[in-house]
C-alpha positions as CSV (number, residue, x, y, z in Angstrom):
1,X,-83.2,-32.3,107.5
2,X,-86.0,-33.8,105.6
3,X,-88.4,-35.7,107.9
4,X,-88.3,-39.1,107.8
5,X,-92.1,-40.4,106.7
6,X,-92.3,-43.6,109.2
7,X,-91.1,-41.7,112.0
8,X,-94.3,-38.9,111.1
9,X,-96.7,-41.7,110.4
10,X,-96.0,-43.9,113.7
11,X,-95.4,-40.5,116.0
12,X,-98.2,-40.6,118.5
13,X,-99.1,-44.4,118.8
14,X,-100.0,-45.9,121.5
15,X,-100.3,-49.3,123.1
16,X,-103.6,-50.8,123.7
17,X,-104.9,-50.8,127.1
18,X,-108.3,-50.7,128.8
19,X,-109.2,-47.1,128.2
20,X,-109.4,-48.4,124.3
21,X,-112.9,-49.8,125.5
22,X,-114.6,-46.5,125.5
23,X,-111.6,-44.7,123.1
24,X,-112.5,-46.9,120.5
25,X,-116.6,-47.3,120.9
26,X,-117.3,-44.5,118.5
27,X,-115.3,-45.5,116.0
28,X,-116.5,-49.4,116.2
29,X,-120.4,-47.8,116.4
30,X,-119.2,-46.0,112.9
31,X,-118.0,-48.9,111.2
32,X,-121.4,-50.7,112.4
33,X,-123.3,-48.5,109.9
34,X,-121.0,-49.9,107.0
35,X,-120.5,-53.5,108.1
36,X,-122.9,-56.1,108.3
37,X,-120.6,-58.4,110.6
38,X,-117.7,-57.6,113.1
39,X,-114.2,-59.2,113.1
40,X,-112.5,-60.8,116.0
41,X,-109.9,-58.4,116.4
42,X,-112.2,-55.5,116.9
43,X,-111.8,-56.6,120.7
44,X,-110.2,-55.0,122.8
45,X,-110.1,-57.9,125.5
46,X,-108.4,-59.9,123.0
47,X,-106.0,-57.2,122.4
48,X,-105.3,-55.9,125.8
49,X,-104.7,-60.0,126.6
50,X,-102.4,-61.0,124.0
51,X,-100.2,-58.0,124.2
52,X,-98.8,-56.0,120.9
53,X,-101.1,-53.8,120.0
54,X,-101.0,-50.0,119.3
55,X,-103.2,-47.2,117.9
56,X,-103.5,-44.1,116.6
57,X,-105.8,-41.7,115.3
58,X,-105.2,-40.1,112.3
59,X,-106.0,-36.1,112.2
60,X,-106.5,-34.6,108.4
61,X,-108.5,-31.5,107.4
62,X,-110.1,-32.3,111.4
63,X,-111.5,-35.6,110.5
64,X,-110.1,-38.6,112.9
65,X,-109.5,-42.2,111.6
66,X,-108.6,-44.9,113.9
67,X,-106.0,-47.2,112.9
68,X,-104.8,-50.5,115.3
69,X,-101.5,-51.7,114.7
70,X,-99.3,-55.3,115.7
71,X,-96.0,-55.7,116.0
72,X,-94.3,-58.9,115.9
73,X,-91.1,-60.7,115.5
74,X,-91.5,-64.1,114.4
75,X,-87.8,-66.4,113.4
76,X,-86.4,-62.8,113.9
77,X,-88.3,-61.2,111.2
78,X,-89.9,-57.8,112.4
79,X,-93.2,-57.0,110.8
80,X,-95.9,-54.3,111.4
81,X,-99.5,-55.2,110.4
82,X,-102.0,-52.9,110.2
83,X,-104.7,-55.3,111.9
84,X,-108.0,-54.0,111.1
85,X,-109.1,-51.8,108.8
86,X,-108.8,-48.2,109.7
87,X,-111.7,-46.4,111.1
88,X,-112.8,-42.7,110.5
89,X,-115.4,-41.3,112.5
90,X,-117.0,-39.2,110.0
91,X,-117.4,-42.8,107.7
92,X,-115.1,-40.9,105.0
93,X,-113.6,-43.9,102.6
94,X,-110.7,-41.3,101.4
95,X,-109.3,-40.7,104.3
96,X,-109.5,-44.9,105.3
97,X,-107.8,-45.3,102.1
98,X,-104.8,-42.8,103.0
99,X,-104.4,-44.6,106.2
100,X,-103.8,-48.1,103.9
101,X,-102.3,-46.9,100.9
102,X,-100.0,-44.8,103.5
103,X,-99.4,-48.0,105.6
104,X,-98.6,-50.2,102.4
105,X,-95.8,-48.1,101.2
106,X,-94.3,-47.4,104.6
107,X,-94.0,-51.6,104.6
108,X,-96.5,-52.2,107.1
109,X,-99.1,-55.3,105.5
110,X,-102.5,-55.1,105.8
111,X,-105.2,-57.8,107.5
112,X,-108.9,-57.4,105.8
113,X,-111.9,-59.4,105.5
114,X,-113.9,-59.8,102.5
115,X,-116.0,-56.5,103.4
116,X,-113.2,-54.4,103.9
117,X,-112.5,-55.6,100.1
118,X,-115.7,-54.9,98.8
119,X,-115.6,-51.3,100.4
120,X,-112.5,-50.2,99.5
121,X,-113.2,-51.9,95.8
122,X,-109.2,-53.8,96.2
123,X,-108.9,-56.3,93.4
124,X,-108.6,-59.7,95.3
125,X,-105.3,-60.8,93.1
126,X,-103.8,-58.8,95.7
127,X,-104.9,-60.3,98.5
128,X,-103.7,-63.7,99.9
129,X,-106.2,-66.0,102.8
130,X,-104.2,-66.4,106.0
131,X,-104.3,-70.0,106.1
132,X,-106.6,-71.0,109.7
133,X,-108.0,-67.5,109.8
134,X,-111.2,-68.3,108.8
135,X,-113.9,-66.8,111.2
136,X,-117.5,-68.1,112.5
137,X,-120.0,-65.5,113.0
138,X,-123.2,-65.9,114.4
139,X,-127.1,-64.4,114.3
140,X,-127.9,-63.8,118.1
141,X,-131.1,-64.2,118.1
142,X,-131.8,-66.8,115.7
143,X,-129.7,-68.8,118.5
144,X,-131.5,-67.7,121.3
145,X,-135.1,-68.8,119.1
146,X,-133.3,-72.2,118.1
147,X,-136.2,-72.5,116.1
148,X,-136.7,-75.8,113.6
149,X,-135.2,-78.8,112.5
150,X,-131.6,-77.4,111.8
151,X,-131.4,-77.0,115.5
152,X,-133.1,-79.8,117.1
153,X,-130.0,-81.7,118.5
154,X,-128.8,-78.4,119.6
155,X,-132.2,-77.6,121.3
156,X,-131.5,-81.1,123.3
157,X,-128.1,-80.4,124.4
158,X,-128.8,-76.9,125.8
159,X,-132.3,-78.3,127.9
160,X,-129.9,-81.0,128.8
161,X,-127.5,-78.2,130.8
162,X,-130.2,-75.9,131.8
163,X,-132.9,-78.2,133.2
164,X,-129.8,-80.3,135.0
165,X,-129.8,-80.8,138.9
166,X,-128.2,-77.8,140.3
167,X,-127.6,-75.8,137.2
168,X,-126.6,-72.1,137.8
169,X,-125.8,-69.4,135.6
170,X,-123.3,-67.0,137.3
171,X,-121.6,-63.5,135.9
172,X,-118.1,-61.8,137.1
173,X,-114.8,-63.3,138.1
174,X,-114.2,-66.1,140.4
175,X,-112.1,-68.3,142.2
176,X,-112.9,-71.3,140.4
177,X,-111.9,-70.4,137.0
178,X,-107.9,-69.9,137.2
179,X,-108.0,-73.8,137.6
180,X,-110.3,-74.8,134.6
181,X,-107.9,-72.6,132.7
182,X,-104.6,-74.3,134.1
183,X,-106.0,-78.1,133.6
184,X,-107.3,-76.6,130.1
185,X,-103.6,-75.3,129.6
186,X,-102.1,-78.8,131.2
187,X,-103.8,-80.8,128.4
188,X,-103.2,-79.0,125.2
189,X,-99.5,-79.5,126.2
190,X,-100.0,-83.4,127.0
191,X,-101.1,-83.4,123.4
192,X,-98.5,-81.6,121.4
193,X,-100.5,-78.1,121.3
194,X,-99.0,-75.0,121.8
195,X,-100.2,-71.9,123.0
196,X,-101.6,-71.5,127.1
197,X,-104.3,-69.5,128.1
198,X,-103.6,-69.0,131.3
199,X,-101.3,-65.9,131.1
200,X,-104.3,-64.6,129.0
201,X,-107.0,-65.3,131.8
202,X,-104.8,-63.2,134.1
203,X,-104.8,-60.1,132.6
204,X,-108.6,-60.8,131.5
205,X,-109.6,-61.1,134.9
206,X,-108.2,-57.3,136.1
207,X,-110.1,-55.4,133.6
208,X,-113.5,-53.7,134.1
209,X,-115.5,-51.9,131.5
210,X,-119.4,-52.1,130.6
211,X,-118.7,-53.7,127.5
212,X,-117.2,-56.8,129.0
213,X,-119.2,-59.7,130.2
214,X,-117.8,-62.8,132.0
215,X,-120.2,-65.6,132.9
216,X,-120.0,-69.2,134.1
217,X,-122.3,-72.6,134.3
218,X,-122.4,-74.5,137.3
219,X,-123.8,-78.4,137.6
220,X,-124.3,-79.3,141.2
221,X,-121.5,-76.9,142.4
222,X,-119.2,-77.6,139.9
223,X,-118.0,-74.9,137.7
224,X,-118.9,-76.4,133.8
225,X,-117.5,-73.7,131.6
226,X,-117.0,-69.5,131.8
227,X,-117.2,-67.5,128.4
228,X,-115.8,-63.8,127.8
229,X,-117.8,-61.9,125.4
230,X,-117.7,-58.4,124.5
231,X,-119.8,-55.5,122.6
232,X,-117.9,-53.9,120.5
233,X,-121.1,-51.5,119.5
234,X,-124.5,-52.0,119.5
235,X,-125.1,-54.7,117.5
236,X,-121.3,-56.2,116.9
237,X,-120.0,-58.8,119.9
238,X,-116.7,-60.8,119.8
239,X,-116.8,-64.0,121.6
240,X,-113.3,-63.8,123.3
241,X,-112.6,-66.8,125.0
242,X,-114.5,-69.9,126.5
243,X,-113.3,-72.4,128.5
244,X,-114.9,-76.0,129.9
245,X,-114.1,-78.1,132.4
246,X,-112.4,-81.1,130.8
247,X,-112.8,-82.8,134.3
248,X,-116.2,-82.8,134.4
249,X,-118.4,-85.7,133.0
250,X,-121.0,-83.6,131.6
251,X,-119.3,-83.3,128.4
252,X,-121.5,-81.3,126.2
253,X,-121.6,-78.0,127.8
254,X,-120.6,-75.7,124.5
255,X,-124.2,-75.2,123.3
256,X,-125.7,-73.9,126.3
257,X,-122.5,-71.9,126.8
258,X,-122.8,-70.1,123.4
259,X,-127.1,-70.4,124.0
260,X,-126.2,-67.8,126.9
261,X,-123.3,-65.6,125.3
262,X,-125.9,-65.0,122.4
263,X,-129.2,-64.3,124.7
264,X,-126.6,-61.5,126.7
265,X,-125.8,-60.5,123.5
266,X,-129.8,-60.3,122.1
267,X,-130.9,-59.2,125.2
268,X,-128.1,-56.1,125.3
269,X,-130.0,-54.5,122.3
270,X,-133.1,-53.4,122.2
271,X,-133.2,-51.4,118.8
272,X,-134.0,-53.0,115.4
273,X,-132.1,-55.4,113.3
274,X,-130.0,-58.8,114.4
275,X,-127.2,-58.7,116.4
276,X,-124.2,-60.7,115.0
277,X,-121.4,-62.4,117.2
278,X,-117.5,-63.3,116.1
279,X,-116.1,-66.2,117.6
280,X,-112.9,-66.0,115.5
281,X,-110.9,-68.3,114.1
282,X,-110.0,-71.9,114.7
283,X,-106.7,-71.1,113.5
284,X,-105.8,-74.8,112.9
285,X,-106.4,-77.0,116.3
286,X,-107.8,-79.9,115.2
287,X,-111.6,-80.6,116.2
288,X,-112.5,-76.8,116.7
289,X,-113.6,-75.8,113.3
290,X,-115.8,-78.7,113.4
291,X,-117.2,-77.7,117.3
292,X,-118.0,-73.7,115.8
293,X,-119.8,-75.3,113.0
294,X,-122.0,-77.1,115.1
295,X,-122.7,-73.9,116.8
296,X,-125.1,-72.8,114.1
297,X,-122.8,-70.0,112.2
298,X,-125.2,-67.8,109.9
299,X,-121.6,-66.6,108.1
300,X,-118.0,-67.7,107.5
301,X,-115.7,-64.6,106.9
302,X,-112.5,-65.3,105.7
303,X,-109.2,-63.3,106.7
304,X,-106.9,-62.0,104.0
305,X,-103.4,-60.5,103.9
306,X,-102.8,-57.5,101.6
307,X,-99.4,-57.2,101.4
308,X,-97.2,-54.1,101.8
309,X,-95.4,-52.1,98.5
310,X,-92.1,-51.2,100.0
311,X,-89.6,-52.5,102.8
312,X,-90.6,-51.5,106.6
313,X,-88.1,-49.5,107.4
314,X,-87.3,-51.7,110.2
315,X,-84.7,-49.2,112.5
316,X,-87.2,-47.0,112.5
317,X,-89.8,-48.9,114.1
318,X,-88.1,-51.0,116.4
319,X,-86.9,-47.6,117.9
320,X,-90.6,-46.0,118.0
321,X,-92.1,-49.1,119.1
322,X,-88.7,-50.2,122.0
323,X,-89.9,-46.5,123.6
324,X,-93.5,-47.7,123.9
């Protein structure tokens, strides 16, 4: 019987889980040396919280590529996405290519940003921007210097946090969080927004690896805002998540918040070159694309969908993917 190609090319995925912190490091320390920025789905906190996500590393002639994968079913339509671009370990293009063109004519679409475009020299007629998926990246340490006139009001609203009355900068998981996250939760429904965070913060809270920080301001004993930030290599961190206290009437705390995820990210390397920081997306909710802008981005990197060149075969997968 002749094999069936999706069934090959999806045998030995797996779902992502915590051990992809330190499964994946090498890889995201190799696509370092050919990208100037990181994307926001290069964490594996992110992942690991929003559930759907799968890997596999590619084997040919001994070289290894890593290649992340999500599944999804949205108004009953079943679609694979091939949701960064694949990794090899050796930095071989050819063998990235494969992965894609492979990918492509197996049905599964494929998410790049503009560097991924440049690099693998695709013709951007083919490509489409995934409307809201434009992301915010930021230089570290030209945060942490907030040096001149571009950042003066941002100077004033961090001194205003850190000099306050009882400030305290904390790190790890605590008590006090779960209910910023819940009131955060109870008033994007109160105005008409969907998605909840808590579920997220859940599964965020039970993991542990060096590469994840979780840190929180306190005024006067009242917890202000907690960030989650991650390295994904040495000089590559995703912003995860970041909540504040809508309760509270200081109610300017994002500046000193992302002041603090950047100087954890400066202070975390100490070789040569600027560390860079993804916040993501504001993927439409009105007001945030204006609150990362006045975070001081040093690049905008927009998303694309490159889509695939024949029909998934969708049987297939729903059976590989059901046993997962």
């Amino acid at each position: 019987m002749k094999p069936n190609p999706t069934q090959e090319f999806f045998t030995g995925l797996r779902r992502v889980t915590e051990d992809c912190y330190a499964a994946f490091a090498p890889y995201y320390a190799q696509r370092q040396q050919h990208y100037v920025y990181p994307v926001y789905y290069q964490s594996v906190t992110q992942m690991v919280a929003a559930g759907g996500f799968f890997w596999k590393v590619f084997i040919r002639d001994g070289r290894r590529t890593l290649a992340v994968f999500k599944r999804s079913s949205i108004m009953g339509n079943y679609s694979v996405m091939l949701h960064i671009a694949p990794i090899s370990l050796s930095g071989n293009r050819d063998d990235e290519l494969w992965v894609m063109q492979t990918a492509r004519r197996l049905g599964v679409t494929l998410k790049l940003c503009a560097e991924d475009i440049r690099r693998y020299h695709v013709p951007f007629r083919l490509c489409d921007p995934i409307r809201g998926n434009l992301e915010y990246v930021y230089d570290a340490q030209e945060i942490v210097a907030m040096a001149g006139g571009k950042f003066h009001g941002f100077r004033r609203a961090v001194r205003k946090v850190l000099g306050a009355e009882g400030y305290r900068h904390t790190y790890g998981v605590n008590d006090d969080i779960a209910p910023v996250v819940a009131a955060w939760d109870a008033r994007n429904k109160a105005q008409g927004r969907t998605g909840v965070q808590s579920p997220h913060w859940r599964k965020i809270a039970a993991l542990s690896a060096p590469q994840l920080r979780i840190h929180s301001v306190y005024v006067g004993g009242r917890l202000e805002s907690f960030s989650v930030i991650e390295q994904v290599s040495p000089k590559h961190w995703v912003l995860v998540m970041g909540v504040r206290n809508y309760d509270s009437p200081l109610n300017d705390v994002n500046k000193a918040m992302h002041f603090l995820d950047c100087q954890i990210a400066a202070k975390a390397h100490t070789g040569v070159g600027t560390v860079y920081a993804n916040i993501g997306a504001a993927i439409g909710l009105d007001g945030l694309d204006a609150e990362k802008e006045h975070l001081k981005p040093c690049a905008h990197q927009q998303i694309y969908r490159m889509g695939a060149t024949q029909k998934l075969d969708t049987q297939t997968v729903k059976s590989i993917f059901a046993n997962l």
